[in-house]
Every structure is written in structure tokens, then in C-alpha cells.
C-alpha positions as CSV (number, residue, x, y, z in Angstrom):
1,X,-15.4,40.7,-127.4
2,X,-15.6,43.2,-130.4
3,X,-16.7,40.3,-132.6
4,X,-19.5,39.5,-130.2
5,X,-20.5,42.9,-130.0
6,X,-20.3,43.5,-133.8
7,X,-23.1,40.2,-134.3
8,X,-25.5,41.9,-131.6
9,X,-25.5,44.5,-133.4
10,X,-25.9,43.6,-136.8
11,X,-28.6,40.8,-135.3
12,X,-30.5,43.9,-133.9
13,X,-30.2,45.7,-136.9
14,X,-31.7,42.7,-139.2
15,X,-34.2,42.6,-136.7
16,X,-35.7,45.6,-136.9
17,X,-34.9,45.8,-140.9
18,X,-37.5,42.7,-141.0
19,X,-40.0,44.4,-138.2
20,X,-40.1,47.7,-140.5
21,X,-40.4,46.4,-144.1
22,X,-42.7,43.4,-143.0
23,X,-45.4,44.4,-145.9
24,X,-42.3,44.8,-148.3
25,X,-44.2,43.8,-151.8
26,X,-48.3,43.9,-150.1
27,X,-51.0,45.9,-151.1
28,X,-52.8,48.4,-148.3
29,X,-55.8,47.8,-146.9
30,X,-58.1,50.0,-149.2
31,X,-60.4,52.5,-147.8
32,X,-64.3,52.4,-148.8
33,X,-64.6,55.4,-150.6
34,X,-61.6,57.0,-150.6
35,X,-61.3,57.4,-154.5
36,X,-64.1,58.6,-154.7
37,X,-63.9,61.1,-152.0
38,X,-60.2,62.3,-154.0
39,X,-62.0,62.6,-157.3
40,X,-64.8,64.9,-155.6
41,X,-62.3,66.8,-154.6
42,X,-60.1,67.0,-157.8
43,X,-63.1,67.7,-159.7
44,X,-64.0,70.8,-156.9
45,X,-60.4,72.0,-157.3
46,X,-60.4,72.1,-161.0
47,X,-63.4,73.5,-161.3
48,X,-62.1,76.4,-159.1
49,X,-59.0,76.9,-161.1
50,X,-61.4,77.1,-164.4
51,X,-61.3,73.5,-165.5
52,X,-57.1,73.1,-165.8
């Protein structure tokens, strides 16, 4: 019984470890203009702090 119990749970846990790191190792989907849009705004805040 224990033994039974102990594989359910460590099937369960592999499970979900597989369901969460599924994109283990893949890049993100990139976001049109969203380098841009940081720079713009690194370039505002240094500007405000007197070009750090």
C-alpha cells in the first residue's frame, strides 16, 4: 500500500515537473517593439538623472 502510494505520488510530481518546465532550453516569443520601447525609456530615465 505505502509503496503504491509513494509511485502516485512521485508519478504526479514528474508530471507536473514536465507540465511546468515544458519550454526548459526555448526562446520566448519576442514582442515587436519591445526593445525599442525599453531603450526609449532608459534613454528618458538617464536623461532625467543627468546622463548616468
Amino acid at each position: 500500500m505505502w509503496l503504491a502510494l509513494f509511485t502516485a505520488i512521485l508519478d504526479w510530481l514528474t508530471g507536473l515537473v514536465q507540465s511546468q518546465t515544458r519550454t526548459a532550453g526555448e526562446d520566448g516569443t519576442p514582442k515587436p517593439g519591445l526593445r525599442e520601447a525599453l531603450n526609449k525609456r532608459l534613454s528618458t530615465w538617464k536623461d532625467r538623472q543627468g546622463g548616468v
